[in-house]
GUGUDO-190812 format. One record per residue (C-alpha): x, y, z; residue number from 0; residue in three letters. Coordinates in nm, 4 decimals. Layout:
BEGIN
loro X:X; Y:Y; Z:Z; i:NUM; aa:Ala
...
***
This chain:
BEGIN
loro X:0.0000; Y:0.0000; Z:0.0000; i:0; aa:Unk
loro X:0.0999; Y:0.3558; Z:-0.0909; i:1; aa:Unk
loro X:0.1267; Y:0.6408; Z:-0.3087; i:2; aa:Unk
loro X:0.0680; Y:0.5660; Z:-0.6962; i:3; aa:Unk
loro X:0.2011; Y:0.8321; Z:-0.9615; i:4; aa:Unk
loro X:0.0499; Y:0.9084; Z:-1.2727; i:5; aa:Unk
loro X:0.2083; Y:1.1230; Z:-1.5872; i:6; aa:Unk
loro X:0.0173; Y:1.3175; Z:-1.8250; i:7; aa:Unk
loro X:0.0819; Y:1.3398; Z:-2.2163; i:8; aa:Unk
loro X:0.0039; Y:1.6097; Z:-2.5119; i:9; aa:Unk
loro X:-0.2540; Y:1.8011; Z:-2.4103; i:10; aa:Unk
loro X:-0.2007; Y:1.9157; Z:-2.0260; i:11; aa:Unk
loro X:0.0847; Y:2.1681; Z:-2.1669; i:12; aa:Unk
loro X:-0.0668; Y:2.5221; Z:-2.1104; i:13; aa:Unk
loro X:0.1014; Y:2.8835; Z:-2.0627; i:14; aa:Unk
loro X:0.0267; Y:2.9116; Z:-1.6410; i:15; aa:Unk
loro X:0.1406; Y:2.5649; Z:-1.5620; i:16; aa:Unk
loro X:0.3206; Y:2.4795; Z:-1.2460; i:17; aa:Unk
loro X:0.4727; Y:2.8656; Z:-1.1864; i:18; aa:Unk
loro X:0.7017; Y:2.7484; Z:-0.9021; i:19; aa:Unk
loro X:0.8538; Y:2.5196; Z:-1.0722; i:20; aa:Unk
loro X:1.1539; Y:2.7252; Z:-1.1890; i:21; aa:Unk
loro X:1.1948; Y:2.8225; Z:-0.8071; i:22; aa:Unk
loro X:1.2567; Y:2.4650; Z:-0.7219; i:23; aa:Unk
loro X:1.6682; Y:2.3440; Z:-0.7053; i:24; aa:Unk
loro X:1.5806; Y:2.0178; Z:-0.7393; i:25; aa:Unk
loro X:1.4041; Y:2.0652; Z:-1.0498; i:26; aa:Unk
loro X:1.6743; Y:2.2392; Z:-1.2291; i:27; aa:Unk
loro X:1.8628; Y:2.0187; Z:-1.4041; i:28; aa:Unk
loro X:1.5928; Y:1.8467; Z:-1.5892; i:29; aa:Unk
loro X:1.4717; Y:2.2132; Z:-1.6809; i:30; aa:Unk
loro X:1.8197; Y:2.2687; Z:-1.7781; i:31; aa:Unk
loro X:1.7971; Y:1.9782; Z:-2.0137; i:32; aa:Unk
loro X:1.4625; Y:2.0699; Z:-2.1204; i:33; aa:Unk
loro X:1.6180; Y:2.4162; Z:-2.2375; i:34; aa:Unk
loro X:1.8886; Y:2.2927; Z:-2.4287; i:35; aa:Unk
loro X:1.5809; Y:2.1201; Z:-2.6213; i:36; aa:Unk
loro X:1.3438; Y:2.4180; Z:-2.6399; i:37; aa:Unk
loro X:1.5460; Y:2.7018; Z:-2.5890; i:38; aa:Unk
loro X:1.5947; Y:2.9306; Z:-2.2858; i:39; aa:Unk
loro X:1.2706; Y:3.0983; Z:-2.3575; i:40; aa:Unk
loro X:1.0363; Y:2.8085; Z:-2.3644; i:41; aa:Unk
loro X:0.8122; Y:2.9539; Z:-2.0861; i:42; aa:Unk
loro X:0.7537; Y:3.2940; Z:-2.2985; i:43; aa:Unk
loro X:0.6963; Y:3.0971; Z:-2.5762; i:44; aa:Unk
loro X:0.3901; Y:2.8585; Z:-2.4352; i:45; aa:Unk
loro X:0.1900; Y:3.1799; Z:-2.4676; i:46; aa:Unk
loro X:0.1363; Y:3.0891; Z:-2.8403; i:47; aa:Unk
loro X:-0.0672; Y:2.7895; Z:-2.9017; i:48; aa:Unk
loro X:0.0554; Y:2.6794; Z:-3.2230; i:49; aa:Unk
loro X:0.3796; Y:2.6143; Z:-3.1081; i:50; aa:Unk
loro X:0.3172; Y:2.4804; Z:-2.7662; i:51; aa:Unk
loro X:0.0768; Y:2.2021; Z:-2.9421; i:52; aa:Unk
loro X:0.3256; Y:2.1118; Z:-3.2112; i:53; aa:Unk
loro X:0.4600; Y:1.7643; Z:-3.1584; i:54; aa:Unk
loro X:0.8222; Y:1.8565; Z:-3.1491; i:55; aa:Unk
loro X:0.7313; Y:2.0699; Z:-2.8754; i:56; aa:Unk
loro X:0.5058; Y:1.8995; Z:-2.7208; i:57; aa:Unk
loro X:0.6266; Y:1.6009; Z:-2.6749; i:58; aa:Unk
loro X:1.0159; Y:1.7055; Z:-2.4908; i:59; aa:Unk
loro X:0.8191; Y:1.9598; Z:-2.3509; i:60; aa:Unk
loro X:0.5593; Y:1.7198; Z:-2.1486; i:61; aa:Unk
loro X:0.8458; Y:1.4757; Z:-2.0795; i:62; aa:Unk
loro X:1.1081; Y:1.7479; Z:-1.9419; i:63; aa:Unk
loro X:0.8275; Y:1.8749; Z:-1.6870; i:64; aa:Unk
loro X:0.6985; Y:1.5922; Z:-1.5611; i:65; aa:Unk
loro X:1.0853; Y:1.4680; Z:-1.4698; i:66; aa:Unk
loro X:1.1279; Y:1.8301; Z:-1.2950; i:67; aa:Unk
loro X:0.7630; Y:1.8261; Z:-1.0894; i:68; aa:Unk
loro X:0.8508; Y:1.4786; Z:-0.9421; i:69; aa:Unk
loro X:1.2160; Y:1.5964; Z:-0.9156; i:70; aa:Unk
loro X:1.0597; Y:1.9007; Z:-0.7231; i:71; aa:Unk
loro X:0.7801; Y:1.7393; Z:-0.5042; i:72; aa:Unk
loro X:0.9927; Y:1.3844; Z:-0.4578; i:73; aa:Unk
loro X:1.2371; Y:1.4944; Z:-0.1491; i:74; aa:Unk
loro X:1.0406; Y:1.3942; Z:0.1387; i:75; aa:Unk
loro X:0.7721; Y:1.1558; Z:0.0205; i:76; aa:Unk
loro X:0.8106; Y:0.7504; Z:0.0049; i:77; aa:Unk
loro X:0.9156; Y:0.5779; Z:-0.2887; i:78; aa:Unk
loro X:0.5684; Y:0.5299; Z:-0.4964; i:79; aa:Unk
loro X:0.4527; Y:0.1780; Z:-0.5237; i:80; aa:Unk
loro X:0.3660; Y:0.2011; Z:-0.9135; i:81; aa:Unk
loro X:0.3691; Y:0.4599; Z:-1.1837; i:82; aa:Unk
loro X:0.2268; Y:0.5139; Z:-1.4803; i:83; aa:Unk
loro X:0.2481; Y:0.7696; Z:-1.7966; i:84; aa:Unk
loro X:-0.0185; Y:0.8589; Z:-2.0625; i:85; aa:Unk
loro X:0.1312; Y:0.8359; Z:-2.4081; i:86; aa:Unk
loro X:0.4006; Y:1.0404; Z:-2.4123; i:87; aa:Unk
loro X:0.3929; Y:1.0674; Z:-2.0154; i:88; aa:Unk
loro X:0.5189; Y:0.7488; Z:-2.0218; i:89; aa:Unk
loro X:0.9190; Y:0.8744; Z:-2.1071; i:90; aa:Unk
loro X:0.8443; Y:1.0865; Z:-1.7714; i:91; aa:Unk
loro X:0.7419; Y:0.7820; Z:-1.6032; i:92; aa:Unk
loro X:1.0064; Y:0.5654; Z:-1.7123; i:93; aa:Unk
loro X:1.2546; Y:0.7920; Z:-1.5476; i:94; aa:Unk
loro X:1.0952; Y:0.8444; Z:-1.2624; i:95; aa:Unk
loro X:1.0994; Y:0.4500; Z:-1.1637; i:96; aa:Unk
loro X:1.4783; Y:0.5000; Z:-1.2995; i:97; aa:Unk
loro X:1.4385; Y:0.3315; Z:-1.6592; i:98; aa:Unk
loro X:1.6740; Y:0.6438; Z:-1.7446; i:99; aa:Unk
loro X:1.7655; Y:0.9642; Z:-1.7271; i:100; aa:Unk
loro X:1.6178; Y:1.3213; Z:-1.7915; i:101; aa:Unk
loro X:1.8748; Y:1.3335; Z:-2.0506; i:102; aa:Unk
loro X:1.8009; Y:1.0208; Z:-2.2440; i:103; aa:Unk
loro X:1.4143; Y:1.0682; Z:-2.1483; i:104; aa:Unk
loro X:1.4428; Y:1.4141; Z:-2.3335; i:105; aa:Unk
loro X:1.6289; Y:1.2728; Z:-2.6429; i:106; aa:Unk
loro X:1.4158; Y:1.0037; Z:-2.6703; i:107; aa:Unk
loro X:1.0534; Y:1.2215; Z:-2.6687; i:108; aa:Unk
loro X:1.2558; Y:1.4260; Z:-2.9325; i:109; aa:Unk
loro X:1.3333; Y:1.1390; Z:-3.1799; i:110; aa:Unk
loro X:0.9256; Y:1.0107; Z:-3.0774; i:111; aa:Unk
loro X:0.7650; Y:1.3312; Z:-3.1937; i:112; aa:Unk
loro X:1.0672; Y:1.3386; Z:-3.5130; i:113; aa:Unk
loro X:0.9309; Y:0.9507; Z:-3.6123; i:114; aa:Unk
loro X:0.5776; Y:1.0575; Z:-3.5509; i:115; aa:Unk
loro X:0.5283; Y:1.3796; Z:-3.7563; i:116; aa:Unk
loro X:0.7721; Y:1.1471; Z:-4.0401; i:117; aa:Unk
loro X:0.4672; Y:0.9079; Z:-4.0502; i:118; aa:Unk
loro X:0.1937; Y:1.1593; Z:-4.0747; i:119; aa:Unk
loro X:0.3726; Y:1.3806; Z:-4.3710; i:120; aa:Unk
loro X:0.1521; Y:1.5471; Z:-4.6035; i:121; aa:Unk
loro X:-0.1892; Y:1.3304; Z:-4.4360; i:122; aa:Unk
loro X:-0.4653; Y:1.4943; Z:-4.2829; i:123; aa:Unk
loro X:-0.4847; Y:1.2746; Z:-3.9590; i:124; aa:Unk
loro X:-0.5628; Y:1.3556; Z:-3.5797; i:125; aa:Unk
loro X:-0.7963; Y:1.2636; Z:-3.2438; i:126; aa:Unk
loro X:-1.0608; Y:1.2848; Z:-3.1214; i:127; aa:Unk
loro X:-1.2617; Y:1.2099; Z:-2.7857; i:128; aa:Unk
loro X:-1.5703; Y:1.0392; Z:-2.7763; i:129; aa:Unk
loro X:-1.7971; Y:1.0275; Z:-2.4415; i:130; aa:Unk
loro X:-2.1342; Y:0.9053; Z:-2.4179; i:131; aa:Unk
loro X:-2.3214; Y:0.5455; Z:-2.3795; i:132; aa:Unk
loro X:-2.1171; Y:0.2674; Z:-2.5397; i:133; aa:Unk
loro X:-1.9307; Y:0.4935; Z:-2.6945; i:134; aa:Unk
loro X:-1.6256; Y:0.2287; Z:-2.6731; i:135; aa:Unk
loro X:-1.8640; Y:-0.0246; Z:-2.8621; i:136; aa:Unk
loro X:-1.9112; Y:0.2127; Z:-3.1499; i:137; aa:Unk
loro X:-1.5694; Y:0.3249; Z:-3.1553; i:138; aa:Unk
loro X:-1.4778; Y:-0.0363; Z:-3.1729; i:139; aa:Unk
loro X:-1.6936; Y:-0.0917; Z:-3.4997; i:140; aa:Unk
loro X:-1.5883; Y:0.2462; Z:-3.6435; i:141; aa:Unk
loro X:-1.3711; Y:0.1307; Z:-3.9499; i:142; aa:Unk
loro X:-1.1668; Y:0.2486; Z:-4.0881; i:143; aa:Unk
loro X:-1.0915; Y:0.4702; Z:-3.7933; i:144; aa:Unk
loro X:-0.9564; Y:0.3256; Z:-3.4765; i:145; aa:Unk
loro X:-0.9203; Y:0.3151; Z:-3.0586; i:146; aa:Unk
loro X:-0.6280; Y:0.4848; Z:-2.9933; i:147; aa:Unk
loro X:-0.6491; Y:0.5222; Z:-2.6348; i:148; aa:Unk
loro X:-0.9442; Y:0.3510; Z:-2.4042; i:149; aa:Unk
loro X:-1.0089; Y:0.5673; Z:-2.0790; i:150; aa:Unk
loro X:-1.3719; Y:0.4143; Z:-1.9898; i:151; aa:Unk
loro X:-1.6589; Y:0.1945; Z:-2.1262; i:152; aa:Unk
loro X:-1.8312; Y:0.5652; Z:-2.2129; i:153; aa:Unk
loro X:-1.5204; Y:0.7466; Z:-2.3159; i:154; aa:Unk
loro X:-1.2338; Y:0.6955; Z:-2.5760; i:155; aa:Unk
loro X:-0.9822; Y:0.8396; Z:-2.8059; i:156; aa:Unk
loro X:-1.0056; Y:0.7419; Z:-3.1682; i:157; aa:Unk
loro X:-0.7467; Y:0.8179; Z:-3.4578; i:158; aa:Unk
loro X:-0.7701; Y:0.8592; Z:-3.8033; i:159; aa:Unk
loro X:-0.8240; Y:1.0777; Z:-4.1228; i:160; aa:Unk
loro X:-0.9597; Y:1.4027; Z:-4.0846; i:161; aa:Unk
loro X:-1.2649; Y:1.3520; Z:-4.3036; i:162; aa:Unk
loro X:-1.3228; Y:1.0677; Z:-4.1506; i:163; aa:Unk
loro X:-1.3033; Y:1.2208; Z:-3.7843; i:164; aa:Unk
loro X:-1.5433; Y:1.4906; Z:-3.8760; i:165; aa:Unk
loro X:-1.7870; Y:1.2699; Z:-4.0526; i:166; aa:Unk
loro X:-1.8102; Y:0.9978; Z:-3.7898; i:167; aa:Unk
loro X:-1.8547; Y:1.2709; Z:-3.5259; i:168; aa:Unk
loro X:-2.1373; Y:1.4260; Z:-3.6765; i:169; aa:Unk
loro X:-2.3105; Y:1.0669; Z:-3.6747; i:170; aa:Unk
loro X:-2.2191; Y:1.0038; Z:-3.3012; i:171; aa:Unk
loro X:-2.3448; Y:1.3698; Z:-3.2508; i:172; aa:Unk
loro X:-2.6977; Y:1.2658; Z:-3.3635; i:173; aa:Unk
loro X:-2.6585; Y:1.0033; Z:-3.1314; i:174; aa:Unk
loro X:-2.6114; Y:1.2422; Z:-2.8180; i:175; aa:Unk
loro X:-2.2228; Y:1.1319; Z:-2.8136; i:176; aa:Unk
loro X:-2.0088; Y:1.4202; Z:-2.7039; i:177; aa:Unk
loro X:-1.6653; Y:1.4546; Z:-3.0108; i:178; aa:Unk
loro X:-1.3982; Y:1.6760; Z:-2.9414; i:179; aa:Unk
loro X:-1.1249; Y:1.7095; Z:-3.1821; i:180; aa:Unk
loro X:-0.7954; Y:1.7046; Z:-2.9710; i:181; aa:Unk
loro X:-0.4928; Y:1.9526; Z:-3.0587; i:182; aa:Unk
loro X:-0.2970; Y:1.6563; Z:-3.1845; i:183; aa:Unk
loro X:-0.2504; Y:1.6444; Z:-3.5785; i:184; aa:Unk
loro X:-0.1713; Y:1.2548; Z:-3.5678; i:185; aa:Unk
loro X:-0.3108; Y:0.9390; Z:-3.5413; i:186; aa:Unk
loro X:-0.1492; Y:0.8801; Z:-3.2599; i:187; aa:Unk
loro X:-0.1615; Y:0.4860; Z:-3.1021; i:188; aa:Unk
loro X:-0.3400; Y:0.3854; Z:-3.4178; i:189; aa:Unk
loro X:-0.1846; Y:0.1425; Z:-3.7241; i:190; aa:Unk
loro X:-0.0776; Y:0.4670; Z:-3.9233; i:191; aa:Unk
loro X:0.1961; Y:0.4975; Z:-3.6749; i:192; aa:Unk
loro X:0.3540; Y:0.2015; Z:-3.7741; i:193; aa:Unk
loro X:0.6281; Y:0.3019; Z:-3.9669; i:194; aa:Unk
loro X:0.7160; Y:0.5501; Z:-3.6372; i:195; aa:Unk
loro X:0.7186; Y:0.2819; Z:-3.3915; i:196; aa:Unk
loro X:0.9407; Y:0.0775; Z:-3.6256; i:197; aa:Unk
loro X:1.1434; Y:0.4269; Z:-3.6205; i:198; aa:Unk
loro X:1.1399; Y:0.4558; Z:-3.2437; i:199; aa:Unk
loro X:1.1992; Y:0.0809; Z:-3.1218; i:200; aa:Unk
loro X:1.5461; Y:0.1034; Z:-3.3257; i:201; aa:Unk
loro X:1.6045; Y:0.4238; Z:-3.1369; i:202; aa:Unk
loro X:1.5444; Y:0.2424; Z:-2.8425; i:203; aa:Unk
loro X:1.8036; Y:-0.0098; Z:-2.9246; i:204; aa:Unk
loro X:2.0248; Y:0.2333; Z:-2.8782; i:205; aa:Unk
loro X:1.9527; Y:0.3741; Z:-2.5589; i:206; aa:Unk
loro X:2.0736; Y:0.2536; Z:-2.2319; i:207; aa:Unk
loro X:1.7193; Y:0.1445; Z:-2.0290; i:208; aa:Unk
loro X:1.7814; Y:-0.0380; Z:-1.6826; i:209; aa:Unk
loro X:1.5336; Y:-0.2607; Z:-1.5464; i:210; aa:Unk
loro X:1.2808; Y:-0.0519; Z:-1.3272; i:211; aa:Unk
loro X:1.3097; Y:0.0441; Z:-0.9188; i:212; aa:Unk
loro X:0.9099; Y:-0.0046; Z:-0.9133; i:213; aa:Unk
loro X:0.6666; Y:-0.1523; Z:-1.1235; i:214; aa:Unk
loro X:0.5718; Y:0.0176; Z:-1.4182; i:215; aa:Unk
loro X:0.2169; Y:-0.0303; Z:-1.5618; i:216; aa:Unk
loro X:0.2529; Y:0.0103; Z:-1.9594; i:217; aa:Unk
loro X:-0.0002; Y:0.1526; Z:-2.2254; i:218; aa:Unk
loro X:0.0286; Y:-0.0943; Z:-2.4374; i:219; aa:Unk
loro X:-0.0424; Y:-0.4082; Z:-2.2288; i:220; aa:Unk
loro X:-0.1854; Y:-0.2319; Z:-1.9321; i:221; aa:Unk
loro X:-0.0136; Y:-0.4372; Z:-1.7186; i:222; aa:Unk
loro X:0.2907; Y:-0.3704; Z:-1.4961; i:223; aa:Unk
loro X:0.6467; Y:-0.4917; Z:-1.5339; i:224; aa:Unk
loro X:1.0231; Y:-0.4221; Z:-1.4066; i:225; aa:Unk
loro X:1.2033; Y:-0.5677; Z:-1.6956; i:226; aa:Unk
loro X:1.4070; Y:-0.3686; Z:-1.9355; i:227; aa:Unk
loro X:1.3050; Y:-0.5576; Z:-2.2188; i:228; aa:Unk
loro X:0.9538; Y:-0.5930; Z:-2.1932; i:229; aa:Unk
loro X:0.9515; Y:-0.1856; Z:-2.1224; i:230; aa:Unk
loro X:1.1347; Y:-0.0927; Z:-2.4107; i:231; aa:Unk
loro X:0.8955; Y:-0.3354; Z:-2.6492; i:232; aa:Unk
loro X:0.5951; Y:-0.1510; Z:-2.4469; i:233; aa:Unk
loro X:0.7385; Y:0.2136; Z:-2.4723; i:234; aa:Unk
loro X:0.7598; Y:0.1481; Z:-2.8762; i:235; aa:Unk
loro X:0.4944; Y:-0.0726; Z:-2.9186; i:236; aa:Unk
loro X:0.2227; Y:0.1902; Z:-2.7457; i:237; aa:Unk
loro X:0.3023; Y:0.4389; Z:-3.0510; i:238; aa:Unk
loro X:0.0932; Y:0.2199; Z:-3.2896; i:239; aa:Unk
loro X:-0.1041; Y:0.0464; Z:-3.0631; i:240; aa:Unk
loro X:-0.4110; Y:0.1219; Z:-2.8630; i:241; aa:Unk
loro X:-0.3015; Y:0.2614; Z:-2.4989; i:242; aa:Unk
loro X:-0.5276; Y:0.0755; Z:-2.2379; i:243; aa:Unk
loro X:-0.5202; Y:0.3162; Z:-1.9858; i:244; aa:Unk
loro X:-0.8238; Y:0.1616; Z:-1.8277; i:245; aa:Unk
loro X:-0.6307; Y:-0.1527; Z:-1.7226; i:246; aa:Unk
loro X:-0.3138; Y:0.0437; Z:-1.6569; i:247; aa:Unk
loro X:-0.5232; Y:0.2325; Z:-1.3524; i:248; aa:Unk
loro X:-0.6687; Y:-0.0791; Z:-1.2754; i:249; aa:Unk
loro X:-0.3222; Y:-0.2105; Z:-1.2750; i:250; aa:Unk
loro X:-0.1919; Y:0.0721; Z:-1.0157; i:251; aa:Unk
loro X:-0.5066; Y:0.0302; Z:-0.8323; i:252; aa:Unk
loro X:-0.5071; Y:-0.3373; Z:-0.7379; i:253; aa:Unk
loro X:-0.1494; Y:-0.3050; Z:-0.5168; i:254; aa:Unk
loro X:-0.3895; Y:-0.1422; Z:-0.3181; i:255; aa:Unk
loro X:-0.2732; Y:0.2532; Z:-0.3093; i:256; aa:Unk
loro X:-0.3718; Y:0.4748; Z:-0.0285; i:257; aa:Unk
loro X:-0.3832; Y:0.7906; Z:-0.2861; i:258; aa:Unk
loro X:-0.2508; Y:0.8843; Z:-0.5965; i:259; aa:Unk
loro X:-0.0448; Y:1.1766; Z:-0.7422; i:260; aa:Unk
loro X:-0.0873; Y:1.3297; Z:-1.1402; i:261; aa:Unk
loro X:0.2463; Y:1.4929; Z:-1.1326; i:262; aa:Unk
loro X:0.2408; Y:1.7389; Z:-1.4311; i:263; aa:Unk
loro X:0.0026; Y:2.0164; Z:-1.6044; i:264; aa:Unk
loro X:-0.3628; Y:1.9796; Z:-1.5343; i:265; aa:Unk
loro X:-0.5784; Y:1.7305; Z:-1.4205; i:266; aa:Unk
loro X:-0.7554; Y:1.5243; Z:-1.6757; i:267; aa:Unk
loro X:-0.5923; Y:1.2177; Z:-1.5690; i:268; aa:Unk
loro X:-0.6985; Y:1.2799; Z:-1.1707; i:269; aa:Unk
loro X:-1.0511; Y:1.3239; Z:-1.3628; i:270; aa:Unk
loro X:-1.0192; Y:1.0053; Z:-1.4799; i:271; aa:Unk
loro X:-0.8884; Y:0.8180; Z:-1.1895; i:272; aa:Unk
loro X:-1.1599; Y:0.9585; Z:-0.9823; i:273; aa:Unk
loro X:-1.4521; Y:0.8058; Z:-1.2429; i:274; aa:Unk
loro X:-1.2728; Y:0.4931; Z:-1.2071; i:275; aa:Unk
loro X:-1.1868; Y:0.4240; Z:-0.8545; i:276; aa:Unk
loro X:-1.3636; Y:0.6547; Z:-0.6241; i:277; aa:Unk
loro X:-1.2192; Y:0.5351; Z:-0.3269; i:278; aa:Unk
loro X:-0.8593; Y:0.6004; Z:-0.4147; i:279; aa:Unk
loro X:-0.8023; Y:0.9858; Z:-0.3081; i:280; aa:Unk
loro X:-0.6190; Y:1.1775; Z:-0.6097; i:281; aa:Unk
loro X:-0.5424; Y:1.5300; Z:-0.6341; i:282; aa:Unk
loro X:-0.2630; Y:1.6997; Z:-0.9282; i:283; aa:Unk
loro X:0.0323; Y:1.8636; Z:-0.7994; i:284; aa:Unk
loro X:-0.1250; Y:2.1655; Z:-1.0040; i:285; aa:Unk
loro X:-0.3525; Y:2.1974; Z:-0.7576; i:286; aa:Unk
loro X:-0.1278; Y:2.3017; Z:-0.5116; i:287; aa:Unk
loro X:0.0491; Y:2.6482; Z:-0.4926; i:288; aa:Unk
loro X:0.3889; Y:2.4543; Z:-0.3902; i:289; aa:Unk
loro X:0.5837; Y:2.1051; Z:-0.3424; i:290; aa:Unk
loro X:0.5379; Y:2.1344; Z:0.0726; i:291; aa:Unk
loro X:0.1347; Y:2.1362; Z:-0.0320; i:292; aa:Unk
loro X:0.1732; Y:1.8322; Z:-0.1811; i:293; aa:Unk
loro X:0.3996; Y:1.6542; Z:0.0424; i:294; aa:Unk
loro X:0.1611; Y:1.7563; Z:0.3269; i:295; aa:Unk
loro X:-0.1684; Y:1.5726; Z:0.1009; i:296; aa:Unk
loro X:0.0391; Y:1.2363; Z:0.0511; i:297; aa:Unk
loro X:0.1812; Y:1.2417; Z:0.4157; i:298; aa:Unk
loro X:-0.2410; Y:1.3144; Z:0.5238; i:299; aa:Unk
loro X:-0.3401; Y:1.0481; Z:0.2877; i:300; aa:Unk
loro X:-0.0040; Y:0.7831; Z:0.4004; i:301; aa:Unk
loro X:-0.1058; Y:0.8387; Z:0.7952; i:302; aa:Unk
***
């Protein structure tokens, strides 16, 4: 029993997130590496949506800060008992359960999002969520788009072709389904990433991953492992794959946490949690004006 840490991916990123986190010594070197990615001025520049969204942003960008929040809030708490990223969130959770390093987490969301926007060149592709009754079902039976990431039996995230995002949302509209196109202009977790996560499991090879200090629940199985191997086959294999991110909180959830931590921008993922398992306090570390804030939650929540 303990505390269970969850990382968010594209999407969270916004211009007021975390302000103390530049105040924070522990957090500086993997700002300092996240700088030498995005430049010195990255903070000024979130201010402009188009580049904050853009993959090659996004994605380092996401990964750098959720190494420097847990970096930040860590000192003081117990080691978590599991951990587990959304999409790209899952480079920030790797090196939090010491996978690797903010360095190598950094270069490797950097030659993701490079891989990724190679495989949707010149194509009119993207996401969108989908909430409503059975709105999994439907998904499911949705050809030729496809479940890119499954949250809940009433709420998913399917990939595909633009036209055929924006037609099969005005049908599920009619149906009193709720579609919003997401900020992401890929099919992410979906088959037309294949040639990316051929792309990014060779990059992998590459890479120095150690086995993990606590079990890591992976999108792409949705179940929770230590080995090297089997994390570096999950941490390419979720690119073209569906992410299960039902069964990785389900995963987390059954070693029996006493509360739960999204360490990162926003809260979507606490949203989630919450829907899921009600009885497992979660708060984000956004909520909180400052790391002692959070450490005081957890230590409330720990007894």
């Amino acid at each position: 029993m303990g505390l269970g840490l969850l990382f968010p991916g594209q999407g969270a990123q916004h211009a007021q997130m975390l302000p103390w986190l530049e105040g924070q010594p522990e957090a500086r070197p993997a700002l300092d590496a996240l700088a030498r990615h995005l430049g010195a001025d990255w903070r000024d520049r979130l201010r402009d949506p188009a580049w904050r969204h853009a993959n090659a942003v996004a994605q380092p960008l996401l990964t750098g800060i959720g190494i420097a929040a847990w970096q930040a809030v860590a000192p003081g708490l117990p080691q978590p008992a599991a951990v587990a990223g959304y999409s790209v969130g899952e480079l920030a959770a790797f090196a939090a359960a010491g996978v690797f390093d903010a360095d190598t987490a950094l270069n490797l969301a950097a030659a993701r999002a490079q891989a990724m926007d190679a495989a949707a060149a010149g194509r009119d592709t993207g996401l969108m969520g989908v909430q409503g009754p059975q709105a999994r079902r439907l998904a499911e039976a949705a050809a030729p788009l496809s479940v890119a990431i499954r949250i809940h039996e009433e709420h998913v995230i399917v990939g595909g072709a633009g036209p055929a995002l924006s037609a099969q949302a005005e049908t599920w509209t009619a149906l009193g389904l709720r579609c919003t196109r997401l900020p992401i202009g890929l099919a992410s977790h979906t088959p037309a990433m294949a040639p990316a996560a051929r792309a990014f499991a060779a990059c992998l090879q590459t890479a120095s991953l150690h086995g993990a200090s606590l079990p890591v629940a992976c999108d792409f199985s949705g179940t929770a492992t230590r080995n090297a191997a089997a994390l570096a086959a999950a941490l390419a294999g979720q690119v073209d794959h569906t992410v299960r991110w039902d069964e990785c909180m389900d995963s987390l959830a059954e070693r029996g946490l006493r509360c739960v931590l999204e360490v990162g921008p926003g809260t979507a993922l606490s949203a989630m949690w919450r829907q899921r398992h009600p009885g497992i306090p979660v708060r984000g570390i956004e909520e909180f004006q400052a790391p002692q804030g959070v450490r005081r939650w957890v230590e409330g929540q720990l007894g």
